[in-house]
C-alpha positions as a LaTeX table, in Angstrom:
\begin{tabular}{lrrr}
\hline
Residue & $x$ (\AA) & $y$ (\AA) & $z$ (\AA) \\
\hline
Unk1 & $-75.18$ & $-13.49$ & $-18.31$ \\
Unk2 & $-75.27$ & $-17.00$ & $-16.52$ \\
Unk3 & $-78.62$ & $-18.04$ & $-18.10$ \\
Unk4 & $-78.90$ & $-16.04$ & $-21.43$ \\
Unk5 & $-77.19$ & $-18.02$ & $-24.68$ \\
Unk6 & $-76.23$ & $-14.61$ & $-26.26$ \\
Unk7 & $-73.41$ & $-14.64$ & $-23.93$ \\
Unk8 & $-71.83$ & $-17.76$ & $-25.09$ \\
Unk9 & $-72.96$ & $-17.13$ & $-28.45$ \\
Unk10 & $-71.07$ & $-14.19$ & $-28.81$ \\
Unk11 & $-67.48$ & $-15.76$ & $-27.71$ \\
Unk12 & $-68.30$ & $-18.25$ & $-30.15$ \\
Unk13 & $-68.69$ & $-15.65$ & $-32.76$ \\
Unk14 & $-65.76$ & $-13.13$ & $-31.95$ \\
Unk15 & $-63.27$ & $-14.80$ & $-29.27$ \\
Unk16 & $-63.37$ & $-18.19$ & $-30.55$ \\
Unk17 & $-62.50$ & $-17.00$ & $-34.47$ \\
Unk18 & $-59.77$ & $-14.87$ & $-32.47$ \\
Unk19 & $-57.95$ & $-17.70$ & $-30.88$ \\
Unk20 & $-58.03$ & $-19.83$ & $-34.10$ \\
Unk21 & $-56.93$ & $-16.82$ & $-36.24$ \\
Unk22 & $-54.08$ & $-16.20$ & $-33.86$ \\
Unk23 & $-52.56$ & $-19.03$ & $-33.71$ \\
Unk24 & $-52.61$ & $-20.13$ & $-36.99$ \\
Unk25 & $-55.06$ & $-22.80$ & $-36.41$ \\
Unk26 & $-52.47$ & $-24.79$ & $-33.74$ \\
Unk27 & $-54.31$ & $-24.65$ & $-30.53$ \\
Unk28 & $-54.83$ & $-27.79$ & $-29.49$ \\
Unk29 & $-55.54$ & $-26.66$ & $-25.78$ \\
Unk30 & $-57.86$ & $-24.03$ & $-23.90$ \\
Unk31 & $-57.55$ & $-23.14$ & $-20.20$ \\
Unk32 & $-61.11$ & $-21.34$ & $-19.11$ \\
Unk33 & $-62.75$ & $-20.92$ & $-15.98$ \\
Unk34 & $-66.68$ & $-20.34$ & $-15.97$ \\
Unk35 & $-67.86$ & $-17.07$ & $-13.85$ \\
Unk36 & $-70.78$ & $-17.18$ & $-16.39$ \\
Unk37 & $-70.17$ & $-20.62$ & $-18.59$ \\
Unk38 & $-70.06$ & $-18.08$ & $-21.41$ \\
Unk39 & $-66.49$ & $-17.91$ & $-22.59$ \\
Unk40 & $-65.31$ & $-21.83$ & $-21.93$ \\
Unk41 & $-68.55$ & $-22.83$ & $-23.92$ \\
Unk42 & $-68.30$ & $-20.03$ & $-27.02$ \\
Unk43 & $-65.03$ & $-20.64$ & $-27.68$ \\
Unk44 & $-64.60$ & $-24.20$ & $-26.56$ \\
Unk45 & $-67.43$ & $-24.79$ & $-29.51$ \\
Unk46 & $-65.99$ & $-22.65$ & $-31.89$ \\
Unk47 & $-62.32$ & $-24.58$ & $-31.23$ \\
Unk48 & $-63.68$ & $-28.14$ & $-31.06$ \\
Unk49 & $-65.57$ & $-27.34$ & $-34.41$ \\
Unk50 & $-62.55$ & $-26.19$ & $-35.79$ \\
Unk51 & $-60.56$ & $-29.52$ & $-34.71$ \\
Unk52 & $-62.25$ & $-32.01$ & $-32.70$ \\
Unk53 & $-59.54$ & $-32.96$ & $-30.90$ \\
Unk54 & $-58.77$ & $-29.39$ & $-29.54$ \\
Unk55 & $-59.26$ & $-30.53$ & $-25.46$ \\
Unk56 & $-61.21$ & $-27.61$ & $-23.43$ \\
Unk57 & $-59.69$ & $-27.63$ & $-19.60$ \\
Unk58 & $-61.66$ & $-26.13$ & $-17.25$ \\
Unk59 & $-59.89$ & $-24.19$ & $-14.29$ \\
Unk60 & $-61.96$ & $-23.62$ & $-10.69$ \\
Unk61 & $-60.85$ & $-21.68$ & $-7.80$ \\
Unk62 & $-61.11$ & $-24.04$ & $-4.73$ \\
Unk63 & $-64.22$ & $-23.44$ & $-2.91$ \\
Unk64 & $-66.31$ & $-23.12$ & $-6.11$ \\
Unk65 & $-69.06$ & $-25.33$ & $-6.84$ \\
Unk66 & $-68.25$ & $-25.82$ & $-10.58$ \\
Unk67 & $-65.37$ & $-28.22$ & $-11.36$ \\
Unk68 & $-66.59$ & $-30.61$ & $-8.39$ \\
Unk69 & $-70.59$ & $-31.09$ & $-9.86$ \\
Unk70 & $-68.43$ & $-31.46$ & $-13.28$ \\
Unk71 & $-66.00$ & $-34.10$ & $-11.54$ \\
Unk72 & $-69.20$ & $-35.73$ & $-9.58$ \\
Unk73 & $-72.70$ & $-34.43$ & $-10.76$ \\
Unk74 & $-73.30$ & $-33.20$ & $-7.66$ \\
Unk75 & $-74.05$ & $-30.11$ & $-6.88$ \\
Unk76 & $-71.13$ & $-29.62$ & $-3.60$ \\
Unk77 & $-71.77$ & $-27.22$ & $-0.68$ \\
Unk78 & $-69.30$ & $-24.09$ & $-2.20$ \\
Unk79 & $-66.62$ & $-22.64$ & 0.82 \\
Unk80 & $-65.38$ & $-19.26$ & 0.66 \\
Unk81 & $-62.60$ & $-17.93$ & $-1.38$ \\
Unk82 & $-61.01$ & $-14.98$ & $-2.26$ \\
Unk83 & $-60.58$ & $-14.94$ & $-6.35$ \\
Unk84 & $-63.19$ & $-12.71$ & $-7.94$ \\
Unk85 & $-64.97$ & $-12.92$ & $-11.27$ \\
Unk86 & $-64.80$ & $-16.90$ & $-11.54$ \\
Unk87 & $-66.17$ & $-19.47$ & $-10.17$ \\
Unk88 & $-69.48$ & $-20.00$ & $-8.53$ \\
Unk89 & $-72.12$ & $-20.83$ & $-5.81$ \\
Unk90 & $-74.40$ & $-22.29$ & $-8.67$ \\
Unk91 & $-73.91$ & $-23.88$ & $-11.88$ \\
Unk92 & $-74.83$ & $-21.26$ & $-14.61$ \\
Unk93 & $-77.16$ & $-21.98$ & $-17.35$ \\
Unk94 & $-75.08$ & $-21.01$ & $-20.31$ \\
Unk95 & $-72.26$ & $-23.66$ & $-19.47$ \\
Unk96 & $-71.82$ & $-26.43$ & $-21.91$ \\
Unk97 & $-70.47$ & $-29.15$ & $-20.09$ \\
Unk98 & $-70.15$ & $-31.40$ & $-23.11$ \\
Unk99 & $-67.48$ & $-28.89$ & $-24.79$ \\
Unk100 & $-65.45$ & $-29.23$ & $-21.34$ \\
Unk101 & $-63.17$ & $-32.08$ & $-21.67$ \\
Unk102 & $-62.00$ & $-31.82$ & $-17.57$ \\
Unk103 & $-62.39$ & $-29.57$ & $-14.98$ \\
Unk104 & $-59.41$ & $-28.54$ & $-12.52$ \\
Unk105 & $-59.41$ & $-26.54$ & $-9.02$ \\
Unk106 & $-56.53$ & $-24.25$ & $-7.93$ \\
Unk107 & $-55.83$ & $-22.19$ & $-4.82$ \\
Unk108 & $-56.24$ & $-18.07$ & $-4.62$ \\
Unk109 & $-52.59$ & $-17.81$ & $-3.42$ \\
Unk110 & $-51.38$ & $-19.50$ & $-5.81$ \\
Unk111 & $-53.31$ & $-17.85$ & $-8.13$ \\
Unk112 & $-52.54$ & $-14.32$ & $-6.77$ \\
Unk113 & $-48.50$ & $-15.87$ & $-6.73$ \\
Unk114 & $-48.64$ & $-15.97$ & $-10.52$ \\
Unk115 & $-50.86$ & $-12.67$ & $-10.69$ \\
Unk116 & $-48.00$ & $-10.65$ & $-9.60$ \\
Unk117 & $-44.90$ & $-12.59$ & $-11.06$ \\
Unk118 & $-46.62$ & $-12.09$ & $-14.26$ \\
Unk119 & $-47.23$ & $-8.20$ & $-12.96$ \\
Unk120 & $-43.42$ & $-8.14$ & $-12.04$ \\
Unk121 & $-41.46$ & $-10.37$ & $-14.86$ \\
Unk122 & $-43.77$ & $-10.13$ & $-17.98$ \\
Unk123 & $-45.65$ & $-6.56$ & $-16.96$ \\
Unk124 & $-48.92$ & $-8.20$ & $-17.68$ \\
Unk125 & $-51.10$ & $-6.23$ & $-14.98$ \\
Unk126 & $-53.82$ & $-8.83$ & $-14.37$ \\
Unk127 & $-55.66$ & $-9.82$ & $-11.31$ \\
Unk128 & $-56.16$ & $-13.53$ & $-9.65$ \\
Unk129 & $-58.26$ & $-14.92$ & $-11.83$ \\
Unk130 & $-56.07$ & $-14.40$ & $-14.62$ \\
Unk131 & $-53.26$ & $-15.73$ & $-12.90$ \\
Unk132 & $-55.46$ & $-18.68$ & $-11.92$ \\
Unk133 & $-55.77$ & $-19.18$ & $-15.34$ \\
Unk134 & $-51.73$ & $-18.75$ & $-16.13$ \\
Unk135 & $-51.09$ & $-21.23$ & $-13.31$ \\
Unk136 & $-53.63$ & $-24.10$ & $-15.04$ \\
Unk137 & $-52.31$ & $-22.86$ & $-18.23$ \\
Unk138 & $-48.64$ & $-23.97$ & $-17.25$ \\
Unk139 & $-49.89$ & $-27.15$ & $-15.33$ \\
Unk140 & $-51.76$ & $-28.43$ & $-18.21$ \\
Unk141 & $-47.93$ & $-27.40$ & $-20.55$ \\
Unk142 & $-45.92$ & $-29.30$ & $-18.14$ \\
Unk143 & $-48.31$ & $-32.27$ & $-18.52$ \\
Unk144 & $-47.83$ & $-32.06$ & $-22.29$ \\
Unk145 & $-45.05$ & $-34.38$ & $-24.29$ \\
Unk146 & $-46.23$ & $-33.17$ & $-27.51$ \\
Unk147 & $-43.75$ & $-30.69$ & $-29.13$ \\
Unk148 & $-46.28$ & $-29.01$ & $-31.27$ \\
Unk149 & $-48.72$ & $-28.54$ & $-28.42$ \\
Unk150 & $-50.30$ & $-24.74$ & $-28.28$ \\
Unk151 & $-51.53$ & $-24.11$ & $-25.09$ \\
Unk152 & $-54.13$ & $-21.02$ & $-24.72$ \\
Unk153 & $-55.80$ & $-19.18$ & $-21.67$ \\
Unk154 & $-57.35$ & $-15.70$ & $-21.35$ \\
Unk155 & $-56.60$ & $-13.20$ & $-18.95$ \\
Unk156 & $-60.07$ & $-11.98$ & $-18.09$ \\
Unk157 & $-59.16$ & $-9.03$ & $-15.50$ \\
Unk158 & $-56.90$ & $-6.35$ & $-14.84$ \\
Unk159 & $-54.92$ & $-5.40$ & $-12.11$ \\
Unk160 & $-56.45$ & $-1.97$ & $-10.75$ \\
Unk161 & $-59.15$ & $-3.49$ & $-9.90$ \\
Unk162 & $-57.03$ & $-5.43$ & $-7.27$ \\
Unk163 & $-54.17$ & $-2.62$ & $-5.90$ \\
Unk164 & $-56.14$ & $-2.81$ & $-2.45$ \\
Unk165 & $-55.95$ & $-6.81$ & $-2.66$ \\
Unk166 & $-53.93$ & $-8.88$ & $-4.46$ \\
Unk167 & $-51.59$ & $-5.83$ & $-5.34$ \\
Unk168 & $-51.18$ & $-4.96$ & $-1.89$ \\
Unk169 & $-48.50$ & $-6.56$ & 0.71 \\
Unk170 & $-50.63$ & $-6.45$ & 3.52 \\
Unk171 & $-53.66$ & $-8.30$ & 2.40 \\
Unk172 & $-51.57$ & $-11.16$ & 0.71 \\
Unk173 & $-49.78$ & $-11.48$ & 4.68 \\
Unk174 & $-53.45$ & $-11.61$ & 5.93 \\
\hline
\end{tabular}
C-alpha cells in the first residue's frame, strides 16, 4: 500500500469521481491525511484535474513525520501518538506531494473530542482519525470567507474498532 501506485490509482478512479459526482462539481476543498499517501494523492489528482483551483489540505496527527518533511523537507524524528491508521514514521512512496497544497498537524484528544461528539450529536460512529479529519475539516471552514466554499473530508474508520479506546471513559482519563 505505501509504495505500490495501484493504491492511489484506484482513489483516483472510484473516490475521486465520487466526491466530484456528489457534490455537484462544488468542492473546492479536501481535508486528507496520508496513512498510505493513497487517498490524498488519488483523489487530490482526480479533484485538481477537475478544477485546478480545488486546494488539497493535508491533516497530520502530531507526532507524525509527514506534514513536518512536507512543511520542511526534512525528514523529523516522529514521537508517539495515539491516533491509528494515519500518519507515519516514514514518508510513503505513493504520496504526491505536488497535489498537496499544505499540510496541517492536530492533537489525538482533540481528535478523539470530535470522534465522539460526532458519535453523540450526529451518530456518525467513527474513530480518531476520522474525527481528526472533522476537526481540520472545520478549521480549514472557519478559515473560509467564501460563501460558496464546499469543504470535503472522509471518515476513514469506524468506531468498534475503538470501544476499548477512544469509546471508553477510562482510557480518554488516562
Amino acid at each position: 500500500q505505501f509504495y505500490n501506485q495501484t493504491n492511489p490509482d484506484v482513489h483516483h478512479d472510484t473516490t475521486g469521481p465520487e466526491i466530484w459526482e456528489q457534490s455537484g462539481g462544488r468542492v473546492t476543498h479536501f481535508v486528507a491525511s496520508s496513512g498510505t499517501g493513497g487517498t490524498i494523492s488519488g483523489v487530490g489528482r482526480y479533484l485538481k484535474a477537475k478544477n485546478s483551483a480545488v486546494r488539497i489540505v493535508g491533516i497530520d496527527p502530531e507526532g507524525s513525520v509527514i506534514a513536518p518533511f512536507f512543511n520542511t523537507g526534512e525528514v523529523l524524528e516522529g514521537h508517539p501518538y495515539k491516533l491509528e491508521g494515519i500518519g507515519n514514521d516514514k514518508i510513503p512512496g505513493t504520496l504526491d506531494q505536488e497535489t498537496v497544497g499544505e499540510y496541517r498537524t492536530g492533537g489525538d484528544g482533540e481528535a478523539v473530542r470530535v470522534a465522539r461528539r460526532r458519535t453523540r450529536e450526529e451518530a456518525l460512529f467513527a474513530g480518531g482519525s476520522s474525527g481528526l479529519l472533522v476537526h481540520g475539516a472545520i478549521q480549514v471552514a472557519k478559515e473560509l470567507d467564501d460563501p460558496d466554499a464546499f469543504v470535503v473530508t472522509l471518515l476513514p474508520d469506524w468506531g468498534e474498532r475503538y470501544l476499548s479506546k477512544a469509546y471508553d471513559d477510562d482510557w480518554m482519563r488516562d
